[in-house]
DRENNUFI-273585 format. One record per residue (C-alpha): residue number from 1; residue in three letters; chain; x negated, y, z negated. Coordinates in Angstrom, 3 decimals, padded with zeros to 6 digits. Example, Ala and Ser with C-alpha at 12.3 -4.5 7.8 and 13.67 -1.06 7.14 Angstrom:
2
num=1 residuo=ALA cadena=A xx=-012.300 yy=-004.500 zz=-007.800
num=2 residuo=SER cadena=A xx=-013.670 yy=-001.060 zz=-007.140
This chain:
127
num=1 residuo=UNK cadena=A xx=040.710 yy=009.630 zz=-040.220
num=2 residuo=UNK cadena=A xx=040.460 yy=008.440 zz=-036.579
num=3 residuo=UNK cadena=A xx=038.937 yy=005.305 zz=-037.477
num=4 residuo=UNK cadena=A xx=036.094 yy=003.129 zz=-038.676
num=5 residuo=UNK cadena=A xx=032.585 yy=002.699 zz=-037.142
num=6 residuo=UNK cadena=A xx=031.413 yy=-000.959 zz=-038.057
num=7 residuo=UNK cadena=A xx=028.002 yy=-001.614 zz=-037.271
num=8 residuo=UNK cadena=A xx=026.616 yy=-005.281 zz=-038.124
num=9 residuo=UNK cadena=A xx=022.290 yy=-005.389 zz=-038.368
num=10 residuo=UNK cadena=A xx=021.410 yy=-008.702 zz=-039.198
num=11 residuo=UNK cadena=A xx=023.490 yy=-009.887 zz=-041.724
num=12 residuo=UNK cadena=A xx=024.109 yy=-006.663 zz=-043.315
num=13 residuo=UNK cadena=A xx=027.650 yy=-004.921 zz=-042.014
num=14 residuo=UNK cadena=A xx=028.317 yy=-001.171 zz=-042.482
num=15 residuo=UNK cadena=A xx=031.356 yy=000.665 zz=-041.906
num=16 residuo=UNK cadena=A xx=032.092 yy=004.334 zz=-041.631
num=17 residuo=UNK cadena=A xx=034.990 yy=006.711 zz=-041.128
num=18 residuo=UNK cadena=A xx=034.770 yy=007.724 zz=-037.503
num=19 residuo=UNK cadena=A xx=035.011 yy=012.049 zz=-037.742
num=20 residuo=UNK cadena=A xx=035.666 yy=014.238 zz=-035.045
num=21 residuo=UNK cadena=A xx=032.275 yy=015.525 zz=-034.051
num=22 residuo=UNK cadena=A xx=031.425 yy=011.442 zz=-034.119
num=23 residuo=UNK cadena=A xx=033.857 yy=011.311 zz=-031.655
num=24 residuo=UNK cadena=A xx=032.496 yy=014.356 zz=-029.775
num=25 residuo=UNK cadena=A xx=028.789 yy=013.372 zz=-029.797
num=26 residuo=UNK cadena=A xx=029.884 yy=009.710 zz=-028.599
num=27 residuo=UNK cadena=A xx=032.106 yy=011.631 zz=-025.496
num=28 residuo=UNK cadena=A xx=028.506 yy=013.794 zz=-025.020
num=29 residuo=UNK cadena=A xx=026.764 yy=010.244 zz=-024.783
num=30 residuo=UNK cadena=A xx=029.149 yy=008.592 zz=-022.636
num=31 residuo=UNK cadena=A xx=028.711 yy=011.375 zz=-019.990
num=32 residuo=UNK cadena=A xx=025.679 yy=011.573 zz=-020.255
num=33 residuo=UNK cadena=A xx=025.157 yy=007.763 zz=-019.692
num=34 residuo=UNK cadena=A xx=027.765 yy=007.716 zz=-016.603
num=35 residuo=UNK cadena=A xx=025.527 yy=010.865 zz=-014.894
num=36 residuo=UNK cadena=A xx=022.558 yy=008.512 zz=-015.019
num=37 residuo=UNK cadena=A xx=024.579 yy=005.306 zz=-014.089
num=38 residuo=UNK cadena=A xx=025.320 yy=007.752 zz=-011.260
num=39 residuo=UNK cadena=A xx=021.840 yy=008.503 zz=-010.300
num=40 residuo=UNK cadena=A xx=020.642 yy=005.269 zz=-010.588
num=41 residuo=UNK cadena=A xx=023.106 yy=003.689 zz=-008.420
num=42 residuo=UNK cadena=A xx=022.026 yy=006.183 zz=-005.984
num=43 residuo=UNK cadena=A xx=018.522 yy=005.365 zz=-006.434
num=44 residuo=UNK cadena=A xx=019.298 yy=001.555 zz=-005.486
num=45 residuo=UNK cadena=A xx=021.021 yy=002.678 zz=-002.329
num=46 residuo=UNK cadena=A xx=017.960 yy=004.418 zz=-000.879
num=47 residuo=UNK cadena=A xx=015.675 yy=001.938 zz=-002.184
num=48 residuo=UNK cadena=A xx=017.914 yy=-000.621 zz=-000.216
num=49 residuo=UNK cadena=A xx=018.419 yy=001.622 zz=003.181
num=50 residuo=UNK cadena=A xx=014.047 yy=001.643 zz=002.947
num=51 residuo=UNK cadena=A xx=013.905 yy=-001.985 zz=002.805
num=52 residuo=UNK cadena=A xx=014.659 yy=-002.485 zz=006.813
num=53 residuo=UNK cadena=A xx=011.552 yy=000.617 zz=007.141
num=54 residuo=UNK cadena=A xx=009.045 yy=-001.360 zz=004.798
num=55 residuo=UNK cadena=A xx=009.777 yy=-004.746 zz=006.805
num=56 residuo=UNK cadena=A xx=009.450 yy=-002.874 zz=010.222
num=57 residuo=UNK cadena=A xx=005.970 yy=-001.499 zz=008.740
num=58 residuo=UNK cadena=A xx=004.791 yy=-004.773 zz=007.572
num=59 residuo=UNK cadena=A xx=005.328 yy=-006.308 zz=010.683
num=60 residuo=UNK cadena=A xx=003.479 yy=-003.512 zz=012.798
num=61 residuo=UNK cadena=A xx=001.110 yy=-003.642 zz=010.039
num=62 residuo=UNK cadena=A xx=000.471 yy=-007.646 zz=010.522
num=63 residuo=UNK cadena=A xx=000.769 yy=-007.126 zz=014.885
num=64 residuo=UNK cadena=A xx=-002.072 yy=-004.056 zz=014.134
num=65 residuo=UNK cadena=A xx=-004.066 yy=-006.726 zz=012.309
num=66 residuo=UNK cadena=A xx=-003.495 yy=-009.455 zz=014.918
num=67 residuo=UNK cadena=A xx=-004.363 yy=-006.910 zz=017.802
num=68 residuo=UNK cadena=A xx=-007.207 yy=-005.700 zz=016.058
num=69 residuo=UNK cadena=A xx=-008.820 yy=-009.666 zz=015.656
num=70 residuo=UNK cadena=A xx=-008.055 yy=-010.477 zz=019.673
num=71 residuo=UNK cadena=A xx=-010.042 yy=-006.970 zz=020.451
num=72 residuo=UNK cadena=A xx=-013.199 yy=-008.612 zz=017.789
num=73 residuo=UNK cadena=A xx=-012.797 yy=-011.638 zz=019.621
num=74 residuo=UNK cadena=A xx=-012.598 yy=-010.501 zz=023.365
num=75 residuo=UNK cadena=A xx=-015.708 yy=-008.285 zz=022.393
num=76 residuo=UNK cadena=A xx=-017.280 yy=-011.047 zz=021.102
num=77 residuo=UNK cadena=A xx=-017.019 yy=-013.188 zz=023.738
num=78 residuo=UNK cadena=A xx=-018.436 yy=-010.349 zz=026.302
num=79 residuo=UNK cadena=A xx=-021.346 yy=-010.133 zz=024.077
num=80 residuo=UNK cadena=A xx=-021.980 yy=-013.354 zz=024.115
num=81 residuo=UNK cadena=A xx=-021.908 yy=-013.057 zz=028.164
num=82 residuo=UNK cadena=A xx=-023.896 yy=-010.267 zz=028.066
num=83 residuo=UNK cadena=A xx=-026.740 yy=-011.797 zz=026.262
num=84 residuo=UNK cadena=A xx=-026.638 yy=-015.311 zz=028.447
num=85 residuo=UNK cadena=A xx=-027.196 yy=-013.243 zz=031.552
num=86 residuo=UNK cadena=A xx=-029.929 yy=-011.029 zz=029.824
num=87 residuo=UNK cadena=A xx=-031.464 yy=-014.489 zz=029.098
num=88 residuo=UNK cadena=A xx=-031.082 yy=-013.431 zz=025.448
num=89 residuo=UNK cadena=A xx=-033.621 yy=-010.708 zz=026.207
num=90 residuo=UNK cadena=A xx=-030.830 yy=-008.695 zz=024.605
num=91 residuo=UNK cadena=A xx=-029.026 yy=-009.834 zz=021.141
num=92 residuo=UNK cadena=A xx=-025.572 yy=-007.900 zz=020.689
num=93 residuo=UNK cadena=A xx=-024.152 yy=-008.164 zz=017.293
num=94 residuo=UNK cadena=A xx=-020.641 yy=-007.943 zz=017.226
num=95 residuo=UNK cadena=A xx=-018.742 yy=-007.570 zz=013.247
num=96 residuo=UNK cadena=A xx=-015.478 yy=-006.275 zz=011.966
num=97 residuo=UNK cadena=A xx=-015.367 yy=-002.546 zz=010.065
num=98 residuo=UNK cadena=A xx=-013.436 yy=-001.891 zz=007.396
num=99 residuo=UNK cadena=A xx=-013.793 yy=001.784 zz=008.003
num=100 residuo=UNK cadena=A xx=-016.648 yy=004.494 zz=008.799
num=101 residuo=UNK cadena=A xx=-018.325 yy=004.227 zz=005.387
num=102 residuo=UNK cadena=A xx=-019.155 yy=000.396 zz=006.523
num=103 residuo=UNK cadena=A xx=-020.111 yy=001.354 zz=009.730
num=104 residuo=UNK cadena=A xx=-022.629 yy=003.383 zz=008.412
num=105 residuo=UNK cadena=A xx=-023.786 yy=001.172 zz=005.808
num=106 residuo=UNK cadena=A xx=-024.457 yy=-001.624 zz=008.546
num=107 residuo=UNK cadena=A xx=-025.722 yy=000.530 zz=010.898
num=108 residuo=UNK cadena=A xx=-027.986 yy=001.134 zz=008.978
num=109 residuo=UNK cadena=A xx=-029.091 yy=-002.344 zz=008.102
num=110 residuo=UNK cadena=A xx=-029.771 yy=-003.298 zz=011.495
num=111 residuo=UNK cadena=A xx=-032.979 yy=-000.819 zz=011.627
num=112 residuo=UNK cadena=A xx=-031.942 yy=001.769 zz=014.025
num=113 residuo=UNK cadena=A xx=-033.985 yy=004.187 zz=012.000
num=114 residuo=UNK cadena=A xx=-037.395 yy=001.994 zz=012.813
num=115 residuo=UNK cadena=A xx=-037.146 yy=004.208 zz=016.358
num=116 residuo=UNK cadena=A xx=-039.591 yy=006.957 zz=016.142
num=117 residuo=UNK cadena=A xx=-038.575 yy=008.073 zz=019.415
num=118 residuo=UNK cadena=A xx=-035.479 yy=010.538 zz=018.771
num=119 residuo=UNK cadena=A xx=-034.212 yy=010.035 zz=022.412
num=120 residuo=UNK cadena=A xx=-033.825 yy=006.355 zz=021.655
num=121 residuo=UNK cadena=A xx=-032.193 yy=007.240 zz=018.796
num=122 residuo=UNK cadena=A xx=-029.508 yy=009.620 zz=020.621
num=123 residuo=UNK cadena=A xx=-028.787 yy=007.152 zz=023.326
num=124 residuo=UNK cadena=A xx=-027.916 yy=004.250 zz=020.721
num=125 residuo=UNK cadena=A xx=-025.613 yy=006.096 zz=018.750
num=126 residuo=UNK cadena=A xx=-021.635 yy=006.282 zz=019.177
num=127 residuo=UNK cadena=A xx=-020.833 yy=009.995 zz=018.716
C-alpha cells in the first residue's frame, strides 16, 4: 500500500488505498497541468507585451477621431463662407460619413437624381 486517498464531499468522507497506477495517472495529471500552467503563463506575457500596442492604437485612434472633427469643422466653416458670398444663392451642406454605404444613402436623399441632364449629373459627382 502506498497510502490512502481521503476525499471529503459534503459531509460524507471516503478513503481509498492509493495503488500504483493511482499514482501513475495522478503523475500523468500533474504534467499535464504544469504544460498548460506553462502555456498559459506564456499567454499572459504576450497579452502584457500587446498592452503598450493597444494603448498606442487607442490613442492614434482618438487623435484620427479628433483630426477627423477639426477637418468637419474647418469645412464647415468654408461652407458657410462660401454661401455668405454667394448671397446664399448657393446652400452647401456639410455632414459627417460613417463610411461609403452612408455616403450613398445621403447622397441620395439630397435629390441629385431630380437632374435630367446627365452632364449635371457627372460634374456633381466625386469619382
Amino acid at each position: 500500500m502506498l497510502g490512502v486517498i481521503v476525499l471529503k464531499v459534503g459531509n460524507v468522507v471516503l478513503r481509498r488505498e492509493l495503488l500504483p497506477q493511482d499514482v501513475a495517472r495522478l503523475q500523468e495529471i500533474d504534467k499535464t497541468r504544469q504544460l498548460k500552467q506553462g502555456n498559459l503563463e506564456e499567454l499572459r506575457k504576450q497579452i502584457e507585451g500587446l498592452e503598450p500596442t493597444v494603448e498606442k492604437l487607442s490613442a492614434l485612434v482618438e487623435e484620427l477621431h479628433a483630426l477627423w472633427a477639426e477637418q468637419l469643422s474647418v469645412r464647415s466653416r468654408t461652407a458657410v463662407e462660401i454661401s455668405e458670398k454667394a448671397n446664399r444663392s448657393i446652400n452647401i451642406l456639410v455632414q459627417p460619413m460613417g463610411d461609403e454605404a452612408h455616403f450613398q444613402q445621403v447622397w441620395e436623399l439630397i435629390g441629385l437624381r431630380r437632374f435630367e441632364k446627365p452632364e449635371m449629373t457627372k460634374c456633381l459627382s466625386f469619382g
